[in-house]
C-alpha positions in Angstrom: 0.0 0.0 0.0 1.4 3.5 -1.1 -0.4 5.5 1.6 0.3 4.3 5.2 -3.2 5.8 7.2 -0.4 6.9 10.2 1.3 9.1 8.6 -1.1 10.8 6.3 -3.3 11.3 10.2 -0.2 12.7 11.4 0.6 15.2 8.6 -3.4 16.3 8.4 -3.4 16.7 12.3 -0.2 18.7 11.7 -1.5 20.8 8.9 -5.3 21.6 11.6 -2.5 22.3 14.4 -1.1 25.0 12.4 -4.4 26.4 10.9 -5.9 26.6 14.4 -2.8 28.1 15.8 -2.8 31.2 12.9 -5.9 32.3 14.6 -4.6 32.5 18.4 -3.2 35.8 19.1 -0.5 34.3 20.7 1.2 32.8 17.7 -0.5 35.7 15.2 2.8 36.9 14.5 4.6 33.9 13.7 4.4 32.8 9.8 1.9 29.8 9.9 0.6 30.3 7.2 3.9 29.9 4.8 5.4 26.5 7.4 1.5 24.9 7.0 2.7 25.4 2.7 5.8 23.8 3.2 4.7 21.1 5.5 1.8 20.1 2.3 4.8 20.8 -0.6 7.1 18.6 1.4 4.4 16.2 1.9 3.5 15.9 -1.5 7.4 15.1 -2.5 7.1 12.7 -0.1 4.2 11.0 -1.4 5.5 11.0 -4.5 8.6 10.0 -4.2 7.1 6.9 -2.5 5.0 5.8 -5.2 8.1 6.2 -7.6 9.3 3.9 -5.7 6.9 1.2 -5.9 6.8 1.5 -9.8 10.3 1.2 -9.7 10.2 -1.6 -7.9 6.9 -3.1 -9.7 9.4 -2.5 -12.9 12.4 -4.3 -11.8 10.3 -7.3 -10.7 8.8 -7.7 -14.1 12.4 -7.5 -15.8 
């Protein structure tokens, strides 16, 4: 399976974390809003990478 259901809950509860915390006033002035972009861009490369991986792998195997 490409997707474990761990980390994608981990990442999503990551990603709420940081929305909720953009609208305390305590971390107002912090730049949430460009770390909760990165957190998703690196995510996605991650992702991605992984299922590169198993169609590198599904490729070798039919070789």
């Amino acid at each position: 399976m490409p997707v474990r259901l761990h980390e994608v809950a981990l990442v999503l509860a990551l990603v709420l974390l940081l929305i909720i915390a953009k609208h305390t006033p305590v971390a107002g002035l912090l730049p949430l809003t460009q770390i909760t972009g990165i957190v998703c861009f690196a995510f996605a490369i991650f992702l991605s990478l992984r299922l590169f991986q198993l169609e590198l792998a599904r490729l070798r195997a039919e070789d």
